[in-house]
C-alpha positions as CSV (number, residue, x, y, z in Angstrom):
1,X,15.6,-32.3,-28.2
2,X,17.6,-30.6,-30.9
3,X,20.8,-28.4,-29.9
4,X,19.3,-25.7,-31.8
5,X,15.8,-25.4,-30.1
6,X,16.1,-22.6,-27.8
7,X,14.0,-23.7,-24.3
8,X,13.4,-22.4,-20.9
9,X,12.4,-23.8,-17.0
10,X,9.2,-25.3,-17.1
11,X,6.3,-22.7,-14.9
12,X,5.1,-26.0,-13.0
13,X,4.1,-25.9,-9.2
14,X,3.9,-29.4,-7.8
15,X,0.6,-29.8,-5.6
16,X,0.0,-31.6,-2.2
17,X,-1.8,-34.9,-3.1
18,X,-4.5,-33.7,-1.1
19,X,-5.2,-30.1,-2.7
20,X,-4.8,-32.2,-6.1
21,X,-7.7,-33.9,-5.0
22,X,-9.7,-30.9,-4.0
23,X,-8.9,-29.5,-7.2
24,X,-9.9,-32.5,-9.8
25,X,-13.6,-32.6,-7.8
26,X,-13.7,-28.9,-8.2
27,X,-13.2,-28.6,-11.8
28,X,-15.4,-32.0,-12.0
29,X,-18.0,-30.2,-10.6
30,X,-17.8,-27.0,-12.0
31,X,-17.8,-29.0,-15.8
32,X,-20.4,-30.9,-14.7
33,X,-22.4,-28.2,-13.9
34,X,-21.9,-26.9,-18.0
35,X,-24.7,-27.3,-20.9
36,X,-25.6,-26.6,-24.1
37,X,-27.8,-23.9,-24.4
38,X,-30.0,-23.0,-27.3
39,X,-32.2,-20.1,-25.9
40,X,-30.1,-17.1,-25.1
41,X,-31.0,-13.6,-24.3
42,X,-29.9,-10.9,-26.5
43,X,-28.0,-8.8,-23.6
44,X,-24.6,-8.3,-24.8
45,X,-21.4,-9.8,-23.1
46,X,-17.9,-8.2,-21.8
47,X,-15.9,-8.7,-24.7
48,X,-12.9,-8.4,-22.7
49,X,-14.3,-11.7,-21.2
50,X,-14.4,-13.6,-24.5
51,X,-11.0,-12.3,-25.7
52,X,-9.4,-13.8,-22.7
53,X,-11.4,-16.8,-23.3
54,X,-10.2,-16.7,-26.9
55,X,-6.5,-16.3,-25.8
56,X,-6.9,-19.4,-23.1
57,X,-8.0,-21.6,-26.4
58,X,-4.7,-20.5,-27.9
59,X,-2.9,-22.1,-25.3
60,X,-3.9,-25.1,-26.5
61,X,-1.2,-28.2,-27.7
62,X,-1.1,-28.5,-31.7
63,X,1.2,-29.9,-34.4
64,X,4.5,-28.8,-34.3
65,X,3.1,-25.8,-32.7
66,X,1.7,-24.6,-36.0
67,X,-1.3,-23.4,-34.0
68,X,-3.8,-23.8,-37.1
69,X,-7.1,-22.2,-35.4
70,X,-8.5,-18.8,-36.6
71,X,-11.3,-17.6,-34.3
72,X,-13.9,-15.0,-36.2
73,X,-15.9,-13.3,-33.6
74,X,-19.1,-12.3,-35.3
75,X,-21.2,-9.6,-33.5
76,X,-22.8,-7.8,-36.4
77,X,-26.5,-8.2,-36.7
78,X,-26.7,-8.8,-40.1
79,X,-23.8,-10.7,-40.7
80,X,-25.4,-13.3,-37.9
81,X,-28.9,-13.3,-39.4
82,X,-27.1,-13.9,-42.8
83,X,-25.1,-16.6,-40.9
84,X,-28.7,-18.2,-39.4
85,X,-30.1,-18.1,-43.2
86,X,-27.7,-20.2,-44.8
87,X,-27.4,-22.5,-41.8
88,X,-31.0,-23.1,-41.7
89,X,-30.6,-23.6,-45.2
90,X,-28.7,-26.6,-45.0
91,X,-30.2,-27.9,-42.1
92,X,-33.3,-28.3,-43.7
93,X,-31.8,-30.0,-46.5
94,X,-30.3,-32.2,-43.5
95,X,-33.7,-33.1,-41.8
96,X,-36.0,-33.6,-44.9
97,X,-33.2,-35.4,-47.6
98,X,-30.0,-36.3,-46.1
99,X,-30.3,-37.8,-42.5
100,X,-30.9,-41.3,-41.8
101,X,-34.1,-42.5,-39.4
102,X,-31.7,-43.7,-36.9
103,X,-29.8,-40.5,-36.9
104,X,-33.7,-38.5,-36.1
105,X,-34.2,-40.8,-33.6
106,X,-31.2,-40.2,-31.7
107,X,-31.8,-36.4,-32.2
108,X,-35.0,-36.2,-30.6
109,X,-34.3,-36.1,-26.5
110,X,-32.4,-32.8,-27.8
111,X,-35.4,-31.4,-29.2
112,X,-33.6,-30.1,-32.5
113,X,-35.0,-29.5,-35.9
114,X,-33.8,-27.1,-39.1
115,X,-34.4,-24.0,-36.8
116,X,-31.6,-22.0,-35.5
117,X,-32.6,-19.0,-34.2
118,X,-29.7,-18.8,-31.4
119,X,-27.8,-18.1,-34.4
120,X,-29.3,-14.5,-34.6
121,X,-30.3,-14.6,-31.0
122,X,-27.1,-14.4,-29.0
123,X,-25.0,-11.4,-29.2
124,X,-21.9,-13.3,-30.5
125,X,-20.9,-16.0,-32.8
126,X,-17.4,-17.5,-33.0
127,X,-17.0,-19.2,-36.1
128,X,-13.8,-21.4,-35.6
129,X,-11.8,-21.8,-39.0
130,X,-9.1,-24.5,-39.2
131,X,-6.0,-23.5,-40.9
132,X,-5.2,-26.2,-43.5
133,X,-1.9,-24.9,-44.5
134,X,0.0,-21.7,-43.7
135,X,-0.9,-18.7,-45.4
136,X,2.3,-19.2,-47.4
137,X,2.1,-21.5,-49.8
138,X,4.5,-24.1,-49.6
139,X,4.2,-23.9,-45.7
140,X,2.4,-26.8,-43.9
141,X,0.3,-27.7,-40.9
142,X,-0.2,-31.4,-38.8
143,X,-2.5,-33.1,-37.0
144,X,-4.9,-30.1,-37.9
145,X,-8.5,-31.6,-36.9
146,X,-7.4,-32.9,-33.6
147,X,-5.5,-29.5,-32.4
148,X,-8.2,-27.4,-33.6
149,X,-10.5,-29.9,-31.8
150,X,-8.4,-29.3,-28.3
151,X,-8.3,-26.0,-28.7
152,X,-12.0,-25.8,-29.0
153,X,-12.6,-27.8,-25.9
154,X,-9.9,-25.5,-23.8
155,X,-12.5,-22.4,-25.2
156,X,-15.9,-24.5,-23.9
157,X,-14.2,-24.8,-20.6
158,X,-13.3,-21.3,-20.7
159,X,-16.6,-19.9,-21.3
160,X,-18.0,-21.9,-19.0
161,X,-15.7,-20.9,-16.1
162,X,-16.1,-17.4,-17.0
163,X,-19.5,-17.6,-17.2
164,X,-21.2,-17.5,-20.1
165,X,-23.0,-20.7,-22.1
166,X,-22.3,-21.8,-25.3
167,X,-23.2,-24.1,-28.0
168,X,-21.6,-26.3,-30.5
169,X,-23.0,-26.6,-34.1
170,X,-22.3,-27.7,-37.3
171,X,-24.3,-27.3,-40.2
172,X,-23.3,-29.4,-43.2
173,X,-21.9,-28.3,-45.3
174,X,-20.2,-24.9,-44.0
175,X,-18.6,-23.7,-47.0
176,X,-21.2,-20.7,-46.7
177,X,-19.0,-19.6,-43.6
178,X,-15.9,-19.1,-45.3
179,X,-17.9,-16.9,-48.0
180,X,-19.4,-14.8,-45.8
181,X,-16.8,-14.3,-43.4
182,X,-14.6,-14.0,-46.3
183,X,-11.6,-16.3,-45.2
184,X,-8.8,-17.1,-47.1
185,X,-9.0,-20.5,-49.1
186,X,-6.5,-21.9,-46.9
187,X,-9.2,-22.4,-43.9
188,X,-12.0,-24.4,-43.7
189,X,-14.6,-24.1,-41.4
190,X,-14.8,-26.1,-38.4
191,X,-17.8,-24.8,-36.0
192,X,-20.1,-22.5,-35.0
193,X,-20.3,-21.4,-31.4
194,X,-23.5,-19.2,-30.0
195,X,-22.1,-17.3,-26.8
196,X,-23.8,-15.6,-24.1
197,X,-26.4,-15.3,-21.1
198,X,-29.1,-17.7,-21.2
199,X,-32.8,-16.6,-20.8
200,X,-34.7,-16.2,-17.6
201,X,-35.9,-19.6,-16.6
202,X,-34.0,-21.6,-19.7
203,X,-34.5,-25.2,-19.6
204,X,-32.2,-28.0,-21.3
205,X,-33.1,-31.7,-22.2
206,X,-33.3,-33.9,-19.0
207,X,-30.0,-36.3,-20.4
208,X,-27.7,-38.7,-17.8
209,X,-23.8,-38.9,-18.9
210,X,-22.1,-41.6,-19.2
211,X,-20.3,-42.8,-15.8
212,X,-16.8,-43.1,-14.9
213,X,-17.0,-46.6,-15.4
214,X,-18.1,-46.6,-18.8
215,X,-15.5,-44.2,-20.2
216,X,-12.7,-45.3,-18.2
217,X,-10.9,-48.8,-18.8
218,X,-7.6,-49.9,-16.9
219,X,-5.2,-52.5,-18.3
């Protein structure tokens, strides 16, 4: 630790072994209980909510602390049906031309196809931009894919816990996001994130995760 680096007493409560334990199967169940969801109702959300859940992905470890996420919340109806035009664009182009057999065939217990409609469904998109340099120049940013990727898992589980459902996607290419959105050319866009309440009696695909066992190896 450099001389210079101004620091200050860790926040950190150490747990009884035993609430530790009640804890980890608590937040294992609560994740566990987390989806996907690609049919949402069009009732609108506390935006207060996703702010917070917003700030809690910005607690997230990056680079040097360089923080390279930018986080567009997109409520606007026609900004989000312009959004769903150009994704479905490229998706199409996806299905028919660019993906393989084996990749379809791995895609079809989800049920997907060029269709996006929770694009212009939900009442809020977060388009997540990742900040390849600073906005100055010469300034520089590290290990930008895998902080922007924490981040964005410390905003799924917030969602989640908060309760609200969410999904992931990533048309190919994005480059329409920036454009419409109008960031700066020193983002790039990273994902797309439908948020809110799913519909009445919403079903997801029937799917097992992997066990313990098969994720986890000791040496």
């Amino acid at each position: 630790m450099s001389e210079k680096a101004p620091t200050r007493p860790l926040n950190f409560v150490r747990l009884p072994a035993e609430e530790m334990t009640s804890r980890s199967q608590a937040w294992l169940e609560e994740l566990s209980r987390r989806r996907s969801v690609r049919h949402f109702s069009s009732e609108p959300i506390p935006m207060d909510v996703l702010d917070r859940c917003i700030s809690a992905a910005g607690t997230a470890p990056s680079g040097a602390h360089k923080q390279p996420w930018t986080f567009v919340v997109v409520t606007d109806p026609d900004t989000r049906r312009e959004i769903r035009e150009r994704a479905e664009k490229e998706e199409r182009d996806f299905y028919e031309r660019r993906a393989s057999d084996r990749w379809l065939k791995d895609l079809e217990p989800l049920g997907t196809n060029a269709e996006k409609p929770m694009l212009e469904e939900a009442p809020v998109l977060i388009a997540v931009f990742a900040q390849v340099r600073g906005e100055v120049l010469e300034s520089q940013h590290y290990y930008v894919q895998e902080s922007v990727g924490i981040a964005v898992g410390f905003l799924l589980s917030a969602l989640h816990r908060s309760g609200l459902c969410a999904l992931t996607h990533t048309p190919s290419p994005m480059r329409f996001l920036g454009e419409i959105l109008e960031r700066p050319e020193s983002e790039r866009p990273f994902l797309l994130i439908p948020v809110g309440y799913p519909i009445e009696e919403c079903h997801v695909p029937e799917l097992e995760r992997k066990t313990l066992s098969q994720i986890r190896i000791r040496r």
